[in-house]
N, C-alpha and C positions, 0 to 999 in steps of 0.2 A: 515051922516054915524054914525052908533053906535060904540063909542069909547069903548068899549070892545072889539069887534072886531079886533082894534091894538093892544089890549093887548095877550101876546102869551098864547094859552091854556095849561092846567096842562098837555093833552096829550103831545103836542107837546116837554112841559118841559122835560118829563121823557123819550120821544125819544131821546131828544139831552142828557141826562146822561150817556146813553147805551156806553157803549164803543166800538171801531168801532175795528175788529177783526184783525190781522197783517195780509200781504199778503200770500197765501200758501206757498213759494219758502221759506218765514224764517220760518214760522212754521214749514214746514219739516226739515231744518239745525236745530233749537231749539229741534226738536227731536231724532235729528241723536246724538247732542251731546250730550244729556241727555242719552241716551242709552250707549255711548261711555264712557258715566264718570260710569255709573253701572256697566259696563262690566267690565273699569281695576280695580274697586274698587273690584269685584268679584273676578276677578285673583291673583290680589296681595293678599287678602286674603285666597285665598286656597291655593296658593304658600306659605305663613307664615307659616301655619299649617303643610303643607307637612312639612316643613323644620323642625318646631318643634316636626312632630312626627319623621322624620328619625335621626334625633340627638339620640331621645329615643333609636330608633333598633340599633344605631351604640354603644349607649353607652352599649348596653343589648349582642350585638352580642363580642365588649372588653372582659368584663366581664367574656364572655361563653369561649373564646379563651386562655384568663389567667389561667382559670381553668383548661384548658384541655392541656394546656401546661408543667399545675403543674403537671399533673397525668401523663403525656407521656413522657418518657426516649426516644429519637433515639438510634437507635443501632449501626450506623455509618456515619459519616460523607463522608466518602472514596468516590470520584468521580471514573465513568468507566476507566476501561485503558485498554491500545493496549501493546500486547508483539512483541516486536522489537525485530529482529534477530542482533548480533552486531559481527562482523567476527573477531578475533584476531590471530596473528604469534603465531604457535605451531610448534618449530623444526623448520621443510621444509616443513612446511603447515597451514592447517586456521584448528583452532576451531570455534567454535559458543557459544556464552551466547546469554540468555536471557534480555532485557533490558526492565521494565513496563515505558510505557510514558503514562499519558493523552492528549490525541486526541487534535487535537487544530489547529492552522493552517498550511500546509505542510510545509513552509519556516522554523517557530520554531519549528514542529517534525524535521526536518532533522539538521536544529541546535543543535536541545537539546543535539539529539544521537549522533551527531557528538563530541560535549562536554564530554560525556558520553566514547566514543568511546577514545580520547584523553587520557582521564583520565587511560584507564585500561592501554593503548600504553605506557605512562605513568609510569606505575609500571614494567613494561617488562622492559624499557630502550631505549625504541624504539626513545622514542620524548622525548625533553622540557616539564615540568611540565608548565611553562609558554606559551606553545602553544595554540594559543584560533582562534577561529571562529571567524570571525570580522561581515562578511554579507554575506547570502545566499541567494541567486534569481534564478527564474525559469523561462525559455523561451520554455515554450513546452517540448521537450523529452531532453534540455540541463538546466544541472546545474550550475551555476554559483557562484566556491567558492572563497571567499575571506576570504586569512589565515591571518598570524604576521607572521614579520620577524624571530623569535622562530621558527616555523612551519618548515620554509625554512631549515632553521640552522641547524636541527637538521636532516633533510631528507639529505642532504651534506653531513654528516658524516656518512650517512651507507655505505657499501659494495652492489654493483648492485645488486647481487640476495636478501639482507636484505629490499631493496629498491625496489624491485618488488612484494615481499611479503608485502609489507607494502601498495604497491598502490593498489595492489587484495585488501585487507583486507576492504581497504578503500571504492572502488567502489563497491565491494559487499552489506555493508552496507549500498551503499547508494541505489544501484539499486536496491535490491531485497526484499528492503523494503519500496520504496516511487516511483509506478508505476506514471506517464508514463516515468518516470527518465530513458535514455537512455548513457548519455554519460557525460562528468562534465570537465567543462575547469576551469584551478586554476585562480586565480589572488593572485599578494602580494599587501596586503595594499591597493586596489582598482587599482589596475595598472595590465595590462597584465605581470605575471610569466617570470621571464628572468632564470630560472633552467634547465641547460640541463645538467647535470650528479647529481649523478648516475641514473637519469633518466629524461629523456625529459618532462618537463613541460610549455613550449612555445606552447605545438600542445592539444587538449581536446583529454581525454581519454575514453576509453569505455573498457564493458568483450568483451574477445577473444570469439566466439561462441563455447559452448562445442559440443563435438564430441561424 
């Protein structure tokens, strides 16, 4: 046998140098994730930039704002308001004022006015300057008011018909200005009213139907 023959040929050498190719199943993950690393490299860099240019517009849109603030005077600040009808004892009968309240929610419009309404009661002689609203609640077409011990005290001391004028006064302010307000039961101090002269305050009130 020709000993050359067991020696391996130059072909065969550089066949075995070839590298042999990895199986398709990793060559396709080797490419899924080379895609995957350009992709967030891509994102995050256009997100950067976004970022960097809206800082610019934010800083340009400041600027434009300041200046336009510098040149612009408002003319009022004054928020909307509602004209409250507010009933007060004249003689042997009710007046009416005007009272402006901003709008807000029924319980603190009926508060407010009710405060408001106190206050004028107040200068007539009618009540306690110390007379105060304590908590207002509503169940449908009933009011539920809670006065001070003031309130009471000072309702004690009138004459029945000063005391009937005073509970008109009252209920009209409150019904005929905070619909679906029908009828209004006191309480003292968060407890059911024990007042029954000069006028029953144990039972809720309502208007007499006019005629």
């Amino acid at each position: 046998m020709d000993k050359r023959s067991e020696l391996p040929r130059r072909r065969d050498k550089e066949q075995n140098r070839t590298p042999k190719k990895a199986p398709l199943p990793y060559r396709i993950i080797a490419w899924a994730c080379l895609i995957a690393i350009l992709f967030g490299l891509g994102y995050y860099g256009s997100g950067l930039m976004l970022k960097l240019v809206g800082k610019k517009l934010n800083i340009a849109e400041e600027v434009s704002t300041q200046d336009e603030s510098a040149q612009v005077t408002p003319v009022s600040n004054v928020r909307y308001i509602n004209e409250v009808k507010v009933f007060l004892p004249e003689g042997g009968s009710l007046s009416v004022t005007g009272y402006k309240l901003v709008p807000g929610i029924m319980e603190e419009n009926i508060s407010a006015t009710l405060e408001q309404w106190i206050s004028f009661m107040a200068s007539k002689g009618f009540v306690d300057g110390n007379s105060r609203v304590l908590h207002v609640f509503r169940n449908g077409e009933m009011l539920y008011l809670d006065m001070n011990a003031s309130f009471y005290s000072s309702l004690q001391k009138l004459d029945k018909d000063r005391a009937l004028l005073f509970m008109t006064a009252l209920l009209r302010t409150v019904i005929e200005n905070f619909d679906p307000i029908k009828e209004v039961k006191f309480l003292a101090e968060g407890k059911d009213a024990t007042l029954t002269t000069p006028v029953d305050l144990t039972v809720s009130w309502r208007l007499a139907p006019r005629s």
